[in-house]
Structure formats: structure tokens, C-alpha cells
C-alpha positions in Angstrom: 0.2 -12.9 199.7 1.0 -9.6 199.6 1.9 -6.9 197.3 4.4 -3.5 198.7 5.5 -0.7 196.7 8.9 0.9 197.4 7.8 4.8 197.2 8.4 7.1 199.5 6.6 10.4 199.0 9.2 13.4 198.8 9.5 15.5 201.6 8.1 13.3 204.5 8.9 9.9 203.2 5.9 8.0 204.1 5.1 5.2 202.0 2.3 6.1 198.9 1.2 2.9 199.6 0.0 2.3 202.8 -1.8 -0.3 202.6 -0.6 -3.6 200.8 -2.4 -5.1 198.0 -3.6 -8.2 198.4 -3.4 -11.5 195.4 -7.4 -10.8 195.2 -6.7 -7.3 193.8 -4.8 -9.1 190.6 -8.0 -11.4 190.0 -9.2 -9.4 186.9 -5.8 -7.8 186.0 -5.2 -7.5 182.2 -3.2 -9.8 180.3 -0.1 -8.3 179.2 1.0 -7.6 176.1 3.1 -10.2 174.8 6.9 -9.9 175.1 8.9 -9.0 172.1 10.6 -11.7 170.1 13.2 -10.6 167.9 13.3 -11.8 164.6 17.2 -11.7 164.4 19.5 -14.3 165.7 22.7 -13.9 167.3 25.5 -16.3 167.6 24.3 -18.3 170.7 26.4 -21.1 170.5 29.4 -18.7 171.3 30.9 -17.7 174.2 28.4 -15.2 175.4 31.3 -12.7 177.7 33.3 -12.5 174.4 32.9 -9.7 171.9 34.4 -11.0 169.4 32.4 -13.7 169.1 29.4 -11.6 169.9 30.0 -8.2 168.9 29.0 -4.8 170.0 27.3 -1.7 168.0 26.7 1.8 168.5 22.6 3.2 168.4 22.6 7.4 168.1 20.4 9.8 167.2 20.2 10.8 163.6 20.5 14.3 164.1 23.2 16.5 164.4 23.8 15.9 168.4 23.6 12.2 167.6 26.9 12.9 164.8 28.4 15.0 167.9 28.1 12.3 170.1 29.3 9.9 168.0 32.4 11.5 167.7 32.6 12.0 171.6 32.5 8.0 172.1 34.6 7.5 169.9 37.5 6.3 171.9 35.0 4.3 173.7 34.2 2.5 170.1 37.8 2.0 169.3 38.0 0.1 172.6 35.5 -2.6 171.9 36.8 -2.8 167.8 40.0 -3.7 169.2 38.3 -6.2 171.7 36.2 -7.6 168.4 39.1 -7.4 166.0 36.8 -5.7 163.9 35.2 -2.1 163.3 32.2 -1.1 165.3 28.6 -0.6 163.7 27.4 2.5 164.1 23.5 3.0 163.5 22.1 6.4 163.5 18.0 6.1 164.6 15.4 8.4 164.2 14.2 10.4 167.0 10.9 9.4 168.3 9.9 5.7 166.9 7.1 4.0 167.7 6.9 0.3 168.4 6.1 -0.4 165.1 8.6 2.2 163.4 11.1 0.5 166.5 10.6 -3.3 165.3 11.2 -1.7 161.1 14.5 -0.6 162.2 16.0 -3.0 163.9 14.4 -6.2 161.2 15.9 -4.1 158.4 18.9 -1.6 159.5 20.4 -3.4 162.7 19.7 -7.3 161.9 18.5 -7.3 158.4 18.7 -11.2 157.0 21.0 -10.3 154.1 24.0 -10.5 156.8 25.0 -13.5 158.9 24.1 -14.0 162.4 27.8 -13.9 163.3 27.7 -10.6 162.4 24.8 -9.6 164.4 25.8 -7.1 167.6 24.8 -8.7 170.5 25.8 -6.2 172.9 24.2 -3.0 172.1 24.9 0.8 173.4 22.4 3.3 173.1 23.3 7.1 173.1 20.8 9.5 174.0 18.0 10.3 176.2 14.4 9.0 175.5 14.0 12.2 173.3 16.9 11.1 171.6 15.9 7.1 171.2 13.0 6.4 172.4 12.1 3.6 175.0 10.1 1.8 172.1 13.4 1.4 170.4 14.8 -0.1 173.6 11.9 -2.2 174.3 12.2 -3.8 170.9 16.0 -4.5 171.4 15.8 -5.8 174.8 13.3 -8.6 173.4 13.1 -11.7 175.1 16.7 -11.1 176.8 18.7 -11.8 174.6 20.3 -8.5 173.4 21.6 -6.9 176.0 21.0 -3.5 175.9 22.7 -0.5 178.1 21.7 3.2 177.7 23.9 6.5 178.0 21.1 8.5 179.0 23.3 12.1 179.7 21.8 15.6 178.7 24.9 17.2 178.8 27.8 16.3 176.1 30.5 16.3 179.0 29.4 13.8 181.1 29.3 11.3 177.4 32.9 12.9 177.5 33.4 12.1 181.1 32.1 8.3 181.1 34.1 7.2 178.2 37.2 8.3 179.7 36.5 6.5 182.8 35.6 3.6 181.0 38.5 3.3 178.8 40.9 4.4 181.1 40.1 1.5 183.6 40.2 -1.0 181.2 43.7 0.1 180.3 44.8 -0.1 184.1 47.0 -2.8 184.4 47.3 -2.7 187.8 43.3 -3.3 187.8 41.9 -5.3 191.1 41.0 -8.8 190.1 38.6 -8.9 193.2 35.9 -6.5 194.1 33.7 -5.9 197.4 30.0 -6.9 197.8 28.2 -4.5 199.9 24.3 -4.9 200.6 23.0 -2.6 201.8 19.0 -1.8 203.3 18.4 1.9 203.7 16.3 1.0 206.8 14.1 3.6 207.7 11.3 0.8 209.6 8.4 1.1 207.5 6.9 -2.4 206.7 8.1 -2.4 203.1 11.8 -2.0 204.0 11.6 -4.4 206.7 10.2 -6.7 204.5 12.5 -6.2 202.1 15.4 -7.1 204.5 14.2 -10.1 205.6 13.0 -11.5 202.1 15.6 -10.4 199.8 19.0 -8.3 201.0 19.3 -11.0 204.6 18.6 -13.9 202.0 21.0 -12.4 199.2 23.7 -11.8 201.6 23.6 -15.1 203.4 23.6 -17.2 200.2 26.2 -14.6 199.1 28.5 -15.3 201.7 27.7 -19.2 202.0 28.9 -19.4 198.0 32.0 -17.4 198.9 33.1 -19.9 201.5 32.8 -22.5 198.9 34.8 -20.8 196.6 31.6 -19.8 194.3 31.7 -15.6 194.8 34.9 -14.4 194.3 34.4 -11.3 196.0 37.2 -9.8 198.4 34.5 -9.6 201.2 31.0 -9.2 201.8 29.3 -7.0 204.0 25.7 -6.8 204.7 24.3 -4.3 206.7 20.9 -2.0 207.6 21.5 1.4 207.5 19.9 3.3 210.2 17.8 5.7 209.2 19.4 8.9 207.7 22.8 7.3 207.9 24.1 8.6 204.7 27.9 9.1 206.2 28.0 4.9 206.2 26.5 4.9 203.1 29.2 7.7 201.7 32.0 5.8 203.5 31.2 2.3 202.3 30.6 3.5 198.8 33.6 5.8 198.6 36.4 3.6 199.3 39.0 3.0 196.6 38.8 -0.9 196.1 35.5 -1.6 193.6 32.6 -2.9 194.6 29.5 -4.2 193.4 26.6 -2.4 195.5 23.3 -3.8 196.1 20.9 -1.4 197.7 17.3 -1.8 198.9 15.2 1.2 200.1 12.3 3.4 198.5 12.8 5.6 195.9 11.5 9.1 196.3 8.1 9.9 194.1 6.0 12.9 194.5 5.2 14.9 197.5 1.9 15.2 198.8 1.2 18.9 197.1 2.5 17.5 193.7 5.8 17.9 192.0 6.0 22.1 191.2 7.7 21.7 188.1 8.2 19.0 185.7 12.4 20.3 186.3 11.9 19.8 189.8 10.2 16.4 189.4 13.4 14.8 187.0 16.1 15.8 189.6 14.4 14.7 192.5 12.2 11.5 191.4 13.7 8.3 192.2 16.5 9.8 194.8 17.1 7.2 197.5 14.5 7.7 200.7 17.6 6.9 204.0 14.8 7.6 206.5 14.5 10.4 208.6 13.9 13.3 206.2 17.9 12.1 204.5 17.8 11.9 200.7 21.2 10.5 198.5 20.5 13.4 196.0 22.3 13.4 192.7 24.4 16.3 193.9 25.7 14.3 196.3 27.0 11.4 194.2 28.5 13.3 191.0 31.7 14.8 192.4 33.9 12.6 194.7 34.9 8.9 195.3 31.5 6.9 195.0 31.9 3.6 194.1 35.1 4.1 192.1 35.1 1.8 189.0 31.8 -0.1 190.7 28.3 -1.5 189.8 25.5 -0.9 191.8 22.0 -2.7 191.4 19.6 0.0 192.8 16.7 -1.5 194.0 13.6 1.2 194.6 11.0 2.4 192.5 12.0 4.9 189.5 15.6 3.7 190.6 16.2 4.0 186.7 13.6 6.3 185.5 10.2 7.1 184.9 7.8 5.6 182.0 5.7 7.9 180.1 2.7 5.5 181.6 3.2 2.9 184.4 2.5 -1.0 183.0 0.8 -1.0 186.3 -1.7 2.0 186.1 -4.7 0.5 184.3 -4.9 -2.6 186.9 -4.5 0.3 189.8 -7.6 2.3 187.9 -9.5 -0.7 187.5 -8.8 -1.5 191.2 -10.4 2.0 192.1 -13.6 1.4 190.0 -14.0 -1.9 192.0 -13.5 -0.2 195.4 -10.6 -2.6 196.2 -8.2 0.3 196.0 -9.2 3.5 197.7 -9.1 6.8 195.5 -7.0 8.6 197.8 -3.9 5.8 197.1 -4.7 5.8 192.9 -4.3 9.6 193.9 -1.0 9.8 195.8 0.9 7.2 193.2 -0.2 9.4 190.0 1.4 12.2 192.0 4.5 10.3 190.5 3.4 10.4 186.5 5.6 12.5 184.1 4.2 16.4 184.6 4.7 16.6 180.6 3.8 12.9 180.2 7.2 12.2 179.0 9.4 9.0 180.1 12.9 10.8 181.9 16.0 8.6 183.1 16.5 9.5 187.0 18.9 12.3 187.7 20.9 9.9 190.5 22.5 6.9 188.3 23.1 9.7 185.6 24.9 12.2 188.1 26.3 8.6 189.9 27.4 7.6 185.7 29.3 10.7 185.1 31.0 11.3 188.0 34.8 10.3 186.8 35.4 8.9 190.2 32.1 6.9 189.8 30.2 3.6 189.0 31.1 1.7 185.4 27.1 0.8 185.6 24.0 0.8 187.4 20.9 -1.8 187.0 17.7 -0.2 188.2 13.6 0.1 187.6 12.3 1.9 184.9 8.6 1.7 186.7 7.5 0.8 190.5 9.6 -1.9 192.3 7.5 -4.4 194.6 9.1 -6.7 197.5 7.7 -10.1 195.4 10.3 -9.7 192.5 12.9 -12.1 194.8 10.2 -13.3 197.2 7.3 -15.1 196.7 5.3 -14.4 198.9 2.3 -17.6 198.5 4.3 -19.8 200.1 7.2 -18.0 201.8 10.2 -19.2 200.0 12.7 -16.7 198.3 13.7 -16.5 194.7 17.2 -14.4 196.0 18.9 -16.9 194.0 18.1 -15.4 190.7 19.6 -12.2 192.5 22.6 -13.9 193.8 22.9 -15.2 190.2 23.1 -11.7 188.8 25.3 -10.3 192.1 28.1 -13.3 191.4 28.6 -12.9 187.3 29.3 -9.7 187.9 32.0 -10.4 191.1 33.6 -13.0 188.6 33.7 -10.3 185.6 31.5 -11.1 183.3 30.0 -7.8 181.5 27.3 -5.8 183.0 24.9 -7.1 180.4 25.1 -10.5 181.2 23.9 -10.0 184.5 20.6 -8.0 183.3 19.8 -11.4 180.8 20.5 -13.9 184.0 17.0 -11.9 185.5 15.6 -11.0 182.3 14.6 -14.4 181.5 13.0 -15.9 184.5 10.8 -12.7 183.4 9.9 -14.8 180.0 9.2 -17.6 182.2 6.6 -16.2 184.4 5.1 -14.7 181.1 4.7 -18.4 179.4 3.5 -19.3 182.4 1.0 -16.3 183.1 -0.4 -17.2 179.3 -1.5 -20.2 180.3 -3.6 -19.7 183.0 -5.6 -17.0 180.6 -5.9 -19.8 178.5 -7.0 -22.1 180.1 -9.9 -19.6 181.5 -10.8 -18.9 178.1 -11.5 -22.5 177.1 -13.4 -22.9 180.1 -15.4 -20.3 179.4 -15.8 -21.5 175.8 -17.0 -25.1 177.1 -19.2 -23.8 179.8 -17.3 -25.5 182.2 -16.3 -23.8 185.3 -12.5 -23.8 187.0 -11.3 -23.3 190.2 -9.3 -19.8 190.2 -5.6 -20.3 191.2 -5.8 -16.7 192.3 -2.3 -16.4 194.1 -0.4 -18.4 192.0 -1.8 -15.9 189.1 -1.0 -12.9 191.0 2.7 -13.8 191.9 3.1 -14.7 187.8 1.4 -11.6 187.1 3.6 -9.4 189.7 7.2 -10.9 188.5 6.4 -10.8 184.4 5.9 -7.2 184.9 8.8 -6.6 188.0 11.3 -8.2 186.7 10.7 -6.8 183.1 11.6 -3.3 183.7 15.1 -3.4 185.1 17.2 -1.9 183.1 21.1 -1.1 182.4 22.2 1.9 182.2 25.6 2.5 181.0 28.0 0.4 178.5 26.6 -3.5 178.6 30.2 -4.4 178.0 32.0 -3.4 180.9 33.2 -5.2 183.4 33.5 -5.2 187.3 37.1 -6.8 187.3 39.2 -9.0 184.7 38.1 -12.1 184.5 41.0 -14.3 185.4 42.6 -16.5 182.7 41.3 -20.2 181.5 
């Protein structure tokens, strides 16, 4: 077994990894901190795609921008009332909460027990960079999975503006396509991640993807599967730009820091997590924010800092510990910090935003808020794929359930691995307790180990309740 990062470092795109970890680098890996458990129900025996059984609220900052914007998703808001048949809940946050001050707000403002769990918003929107609500608050929503959680994470007050209208204005089309394109896509530049990646997750997802369609299981108007040679960015521009929606599935590396070291923390948010084509090409944010690309889409952007960057990677005090037990050398600890915040603050990546604004652009896109590895649809100790949980994912949205819906259908298999995961530290601590000694089952540890934390950190950005294409009638 294993382990492959997808980062490229800016500028000459070679990989920060070089070297693949191996399962004997997770032997003495910490065990994670447990994963949030709401305290609030929701009402689970319901429909789950239907807002008015499951409801949808409004999170802004309580400051004066959050009132402005607010106002400026408005028509967004009246959208989903009328969906609900009732008014939207709007909850103004404080800037800056902790996990603690997080998990007081949402008990007692959001899904306090004096109110009915019919009345609890499953679908939540949040409105704001981290500055604005901080990824604590997040973390604490997104729980175990069930909440499902999207995030407007603009800067500027016109692309809020610029979304909504998009937004609202395709779900008012009546003439709106009830079928949608799968495209999956490898950015394949040759390097051994990518080419792993192909074989063990886009060839796999594409194959069962097309299999299900013949059987009349993934409505999608076609799917097309390809590798993009490296620096191909016109098929990438021309698949992507076409009028009919798709749902875009991409696997490449994302771009992390050069070999000198980001020069500004400015320069480091609009260039961290671009998409690595191969031969020196780059899909900047630039690139996707005026235009046609992927009108009315979703695309599930599969590289590292695809969604953003954390403040601290979940992974960086196994990789130090790695370094102190010379099973990791310095150099590689070196080149992947190149990739930490310069002001040691978490920052959404500047391509979905630019992609999320554009008004000729994507509904949503699912990425990683942290490194991406190959194992999070492979696993790798005994060579069989997990794409299913991916095809899972790729087809609710192709039959139009909302973007959200999608995120829980991998968020939970992450819940899994961690029930699992617990176990095994268990049951080395009672060894230890008896004096007994146990076998380690070191790769089967690792794999658990590498998918709680993977498939933890994707992340939605955009409105959790939109849709891909109408759902046909029942």
C-alpha cells in the first residue's frame, strides 16, 4: 500500500511528493479527534431532496456586511421560502468562533430543543468567508453528515449578487434540460500520481458510469471519459464550455507552493489550488470567471486545496512525526509546508470562487479543503476500488437531487472508517492494559486512517439546495 499526494509545486509542476508513503509510515499516527455529533435532530424520516419537509436557513455574519449580504441573497431566500411554503431562517453568527463557541451556537440559536425537529433546517447556506464564519462553525454543522452544508465564500459583494441571479434564474427556466452530460476528465500530465489516479478512480468511475447508464441507472445524456494531454486546456475549455449542463468530474494535482516560497500571502490565495494540465499549463481563476464554463453545471474537483486551504493541515503532525522518525525526509516535510497559509489563516481557493461567480458558470463545486490522496476511491491493500461511493455521488446528482445530497452519500462512509479506525486503537489499548501482545494490522489501519481523514474534508461550496436538472415527476 501506498500513499500519493496530488500537489504539484507552482511554476514547474513536479510533484511535492516524490516519494510515496508507505502503510508503515501511519503505524504510530495519532488518533483523530472524534467526529462531531450534533445534538439536534432533523426530520429523517422525510423525504430527504424536499425542502419543505427538510427546510433550508440562512448563516451570515453579524456585522454590518453580514446585514448587506443578507439583503443581496435575498431573492435567493425567497426562492427556497416558496419551495418550503414557509419563511426562511435567517441566523446572523459571530465572526470568529471557536469549536466550542461553534457547538454554543448552533445547540442554542440554530437547533435549540424548545422547537420541533420539523422545524430544524437541514440544508444550510453559509455567507461569508472564513473571516466572516469561521470553519469551526462549519465543522460543527457538517457533523456526522447529516446537515448538509454549502458555503458562499465570495470577497466581493457582486459576485453574492452575481450567483444568486444565476441561481434563481435557472430554476425559473422552464425550458430547463431534464438531462445533463458526465464528463471525466484526468488532467494527465504522466507523473505516477495522475496515472494512478486514472487507472484507480476516473477509468473505474467512468466504466461503472457508463455500465449504469446502459441499464437505465445514470440518466445522463452521455458520458465521456477522457485523459487530457498534458497542457490541453483548449479540450478542457471546449468540453466545459458547451451550452447543455454537465456534471464535471476532474482528477489532476492542484497547484501548491513553488520551490522559492509563495511571495505574498495575495499571491499564494489566487494561485494555490489552480489545476496543474501538465506542461507548465495552469486553469487559473482568470480563465474561468468570464465566459461559458460549465453553464448551469457541477463539477467535483478532485486535487489537493481543490476547495481551499486549512489554517493547519489534519495531516501535518503525522508528516512531523514522520520526519523525527526518519521515515519522511526533511526536505519533503519542507516542500509541502511551502503550501501552509503565509498569515496562518484558512482561505477558500480563488478557482471554484472565480468558477461560482461567473454568471455563465457552475451552480456548485465539491472540492478538498486539505491535501487529496489517490486511496480516497482506491484501496490500495488489496487492489479493489471503492469508485462506487464516487459513482454514488456522480449519479444523484445526474438524476437531480440537490448538491448537498451528494456531499452526505461520501460523507458517511467517512463515519464508517472512523468507527472503525476507533476500534483498532482500542483494542491496542486493552492489549496493552493486559500485557498481552497483538499482531498489528498495519495496512488495514492505514487505509482506515487515510479515508477518515480524505474523505472528511470535501466540501460544497455553493447553495446545498440546487440542483443539476429537475428531477422528473413521480
Amino acid at each position: 500500500m501506498t500513499l500519493q499526494l496530488l500537489l504539484a509545486r507552482a511554476g514547474d509542476g513536479q510533484p511535492v511528493l516524490e516519494t510515496p508513503l508507505t502503510a508503515e509510515s501511519l503505524r504510530g499516527a495519532p488518533l483523530p479527534a472524534p467526529l462531531p455529533k450534533p445534538t439536534h435532530l432533523y426530520n429523517m424520516s422525510a423525504e430527504p431532496d424536499s425542502l419543505r419537509e427538510q427546510r433550508w436557513a440562512l448563516v451570515v455574519p453579524d456585522t454590518r456586511r453580514g446585514r448587506c449580504l443578507e439583503r443581496i441573497l435575498s431573492p435567493l431566500c425567497e426562492r427556497r421560502a416558496e419551495e418550503q411554503g414557509r419563511k426562511v431562517d435567517v441566523y446572523p453568527a459571530p465572526p470568529g468562533m471557536d469549536m466550542s463557541k461553534a457547538r454554543e451556537f448552533v445547540d442554542e440559536k440554530m437547533y435549540p430543543t424548545s422547537r420541533s425537529s420539523r422545524e430544524h433546517a437541514r440544508y444550510v447556506l453559509l455567507a461569508g468567508t472564513p473571516e466572516d464564519l469561521s470553519m469551526e462553525l462549519q465543522e460543527e454543522l457538517t457533523g456526522d453528515g447529516s446537515c448538509l452544508v454549502g458555503r458562499l465564500p465570495f470577497e466581493r459583494e457582486e459576485d453574492y449578487a452575481a450567483y444568486v441571479a444565476k441561481v434563481v434564474a435557472r430554476e425559473q427556466d422552464a425550458t430547463r434540460p431534464r438531462k445533463a452530460r458526465a464528463l471525466l476528465l484526468t488532467a494527465q500530465d504522466r507523473s505516477p500520481q495522475i496515472l494512478s489516479g486514472h487507472q484507480f478512480v476516473t477509468a473505474p468511475a467512468a466504466r461503472r458510469c457508463s455500465a449504469a447508464r446502459s441499464q437505465g441507472f445514470f440518466p445522463a445524456s452521455s458520458v465521456v471519459a477522457e485523459e487530457l494531454s498534458a497542457g490541453s486546456k483548449g479540450r478542457l475549455m471546449e468540453l466545459a464550455g458547451a451550452r447543455e449542463p454537465a456534471l464535471l468530474f476532474t482528477l489532476s494535482h492542484g497547484v501548491g507552493g513553488p520551490l522559492s516560497g509563495w511571495a505574498s500571502a495575495e499571491e499564494q490565495r489566487r494561485e494555490q489550488g489552480n489545476m496543474w494540465l501538465g506542461n507548465r499549463t495552469v486553469l487559473t481563476a482568470e480563465e474561468v470567471r468570464q465566459g461559458a464554463f460549465l453553464p448551469g453545471g457541477i463539477w467535483f474537483y478532485f486535487a489537493c486545496f481543490g476547495a481551499g486551504t486549512p489554517a493547519r493541515s489534519v495531516y501535518q503532525p503525522w508528516m512531523e512525526q514522520l520526519v523525527r522518525s526518519g521515515l519522511m525526509p526533511k526536505r519533503e516535510l519542507e516542500s509541502i509546508e511551502r503550501s501552509r497559509p503565509l498569515e496562518a489563516r484558512p482561505f477558500i481557493a480563488a478557482l471554484p470562487q472565480a468558477a461560482l461567480a461567473n454568471p455563465d458558470g457552475p451552480l456548485a463545486v465539491i472540492g478538498h479543503l486539505d491535501h487529496a490522496w489517490i486511496c480516497a476511491f482506491h484501496d490500495p491493500r488489496n487492489g479493489q476500488s471503492h469508485v462506487n461511493r464516487l459513482e454514488e455521488a456522480l449519479a444523484s446528482l445526474v438524476e437531480g437531487y440537490r448538491a448537498g445530497l451528494a456531499l452526505q452519500s461520501l460523507s458517511r462512509f467517512a463515519a464508517k472508517a472512523d468507527r472503525e479506525l476507533r476500534k483498532h486503537y482500542q483494542a491496542d489499548a486493552q492489549a496493552e492494559a493486559s500485557g498481552q501482545s497483538q499482531a498489528p494490522q498495519v495496512e488495514e489501519r492505514a487505509y482506515l486512517w487515510m479515508e477518515r481523514h480524505d474523505v472528511t474534508h470535501y466540501t460544497l461550496l455553493g447553495d446545498p439546495a440546487v440542483r443539476l436538472v429537475d428531477r422528473p415527476s413521480r
